[in-house]
C-alpha positions in Angstrom: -9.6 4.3 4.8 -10.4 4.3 1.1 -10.1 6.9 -1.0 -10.6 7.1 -4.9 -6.8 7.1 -6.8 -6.6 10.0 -9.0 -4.4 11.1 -11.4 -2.6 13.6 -9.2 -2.3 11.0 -6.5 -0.4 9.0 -9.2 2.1 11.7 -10.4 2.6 12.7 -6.5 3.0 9.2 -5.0 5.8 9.0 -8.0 7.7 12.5 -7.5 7.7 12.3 -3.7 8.4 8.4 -3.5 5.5 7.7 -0.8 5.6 4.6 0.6 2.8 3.4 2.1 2.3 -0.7 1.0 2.6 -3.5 2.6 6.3 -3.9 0.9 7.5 -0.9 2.5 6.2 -1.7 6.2 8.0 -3.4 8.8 4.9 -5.9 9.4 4.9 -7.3 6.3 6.9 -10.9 6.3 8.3 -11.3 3.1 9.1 -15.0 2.6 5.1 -15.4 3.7 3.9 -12.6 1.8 1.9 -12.0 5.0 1.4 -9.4 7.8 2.7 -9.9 11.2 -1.2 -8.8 12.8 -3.0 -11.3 10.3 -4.8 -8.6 8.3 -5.3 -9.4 4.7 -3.0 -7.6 2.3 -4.3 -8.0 -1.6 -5.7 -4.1 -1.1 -2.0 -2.6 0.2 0.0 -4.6 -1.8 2.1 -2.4 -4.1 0.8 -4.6 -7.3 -3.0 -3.3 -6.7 -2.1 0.2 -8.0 -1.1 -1.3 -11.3 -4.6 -0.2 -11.7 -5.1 3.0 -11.6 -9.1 2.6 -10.6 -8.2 0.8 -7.8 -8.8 2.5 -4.7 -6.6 3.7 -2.4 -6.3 1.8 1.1 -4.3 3.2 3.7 -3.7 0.7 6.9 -3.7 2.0 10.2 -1.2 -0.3 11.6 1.7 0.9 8.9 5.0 1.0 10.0 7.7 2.4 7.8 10.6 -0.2 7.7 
């Protein structure tokens, strides 16, 4: 799912703390910089909202760790 970033997103993914990139999922192999199911990672990665016109990707297989 894709979803444009906004402003609001921005100030709301900061004042709630949401978690919801690879760094922050119990998939995600650290030493590798890799996920456990093979899916690419470049658009979850915390890093790719250092832009804020990036768009939002949300994975389906997340798992809060």
């Amino acid at each position: 799912m894709k979803i444009l970033q906004d402003q609001r997103f921005r100030q709301q993914r900061e004042a709630f703390n949401l978690r919801f990139n690879c760094e922050h999922c119990a998939l995600f192999d650290e030493q590798r910089e890799t996920c456990a199911h093979g899916y690419p990672t470049t658009e979850h990665r915390q890093a790719h909202y250092d832009d804020p016109t990036a768009l939002v990707v949300f994975c389906k297989h997340f798992e809060l760790a």
